[in-house]
C-alpha positions in Angstrom: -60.4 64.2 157.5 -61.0 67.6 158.1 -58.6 69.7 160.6 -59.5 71.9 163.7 -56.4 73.4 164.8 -53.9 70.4 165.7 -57.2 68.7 165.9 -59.0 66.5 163.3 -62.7 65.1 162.5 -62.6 61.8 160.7 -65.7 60.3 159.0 -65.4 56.5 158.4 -67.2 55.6 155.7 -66.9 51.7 156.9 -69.0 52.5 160.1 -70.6 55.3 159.7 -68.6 56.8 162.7 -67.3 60.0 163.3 -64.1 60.5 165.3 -62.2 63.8 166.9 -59.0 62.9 166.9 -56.0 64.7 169.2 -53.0 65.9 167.5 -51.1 63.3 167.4 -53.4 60.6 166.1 -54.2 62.7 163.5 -50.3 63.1 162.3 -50.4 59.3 162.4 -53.5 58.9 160.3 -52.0 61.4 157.8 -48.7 59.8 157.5 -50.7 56.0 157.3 -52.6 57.5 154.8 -49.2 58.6 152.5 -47.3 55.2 153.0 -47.5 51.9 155.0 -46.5 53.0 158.4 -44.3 51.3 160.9 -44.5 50.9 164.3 -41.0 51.9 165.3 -41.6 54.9 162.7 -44.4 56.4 164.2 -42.8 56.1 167.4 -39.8 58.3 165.9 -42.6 60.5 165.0 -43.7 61.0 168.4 -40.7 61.5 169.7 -40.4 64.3 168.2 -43.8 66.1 168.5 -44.2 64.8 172.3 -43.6 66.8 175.4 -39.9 66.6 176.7 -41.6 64.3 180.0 -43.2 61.9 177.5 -41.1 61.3 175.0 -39.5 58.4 176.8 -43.1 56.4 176.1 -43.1 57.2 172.8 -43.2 53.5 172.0 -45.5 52.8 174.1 -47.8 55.5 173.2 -47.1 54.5 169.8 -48.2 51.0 170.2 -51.4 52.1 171.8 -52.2 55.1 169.4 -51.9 51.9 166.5 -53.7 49.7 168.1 -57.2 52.4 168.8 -56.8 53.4 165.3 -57.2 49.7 164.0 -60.1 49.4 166.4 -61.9 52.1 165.2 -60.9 50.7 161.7 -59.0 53.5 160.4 -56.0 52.0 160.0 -55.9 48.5 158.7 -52.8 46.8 160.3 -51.2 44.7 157.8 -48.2 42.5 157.6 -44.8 43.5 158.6 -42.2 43.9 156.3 -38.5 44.3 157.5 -38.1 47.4 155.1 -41.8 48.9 155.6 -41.5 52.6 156.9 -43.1 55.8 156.6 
């Protein structure tokens, strides 16, 4: 992953894909890539970092936001675990 701004390029080696990914998908990639990510905790991430108008969807956009990144196979999703977090 390289960053551009609060942007990032990401080369799958899987698919020989490249990706720009927004701000946001690119905190979640980086926190996925540190520890086993939740999807209640990267909706407490978004929360934070979204505008004021948005943050009520923050699960929502979290839940979304997961479930491109496992389509584009950069995230793997794997099974939950009750005390799994980021």
């Amino acid at each position: 992953m390289v960053a551009l701004d609060d942007d990032a390029i990401v080369f799958n080696p899987f698919s020989w894909e490249t990706h720009l990914l927004n701000s946001a998908a690119a905190l979640v990639l980086e926190m996925a890539a540190s520890a086993p990510c939740t999807e209640a905790a990267v909706s407490e991430v978004l929360a934070e970092v979204l505008d004021e108008r948005e943050r009520p969807q923050a699960a929502d956009h979290a839940k979304r936001l997961l479930w491109e990144l496992v389509s584009l196979r950069l995230l793997i999703e794997g099974s939950a675990e009750p005390d799994a977090g980021c």
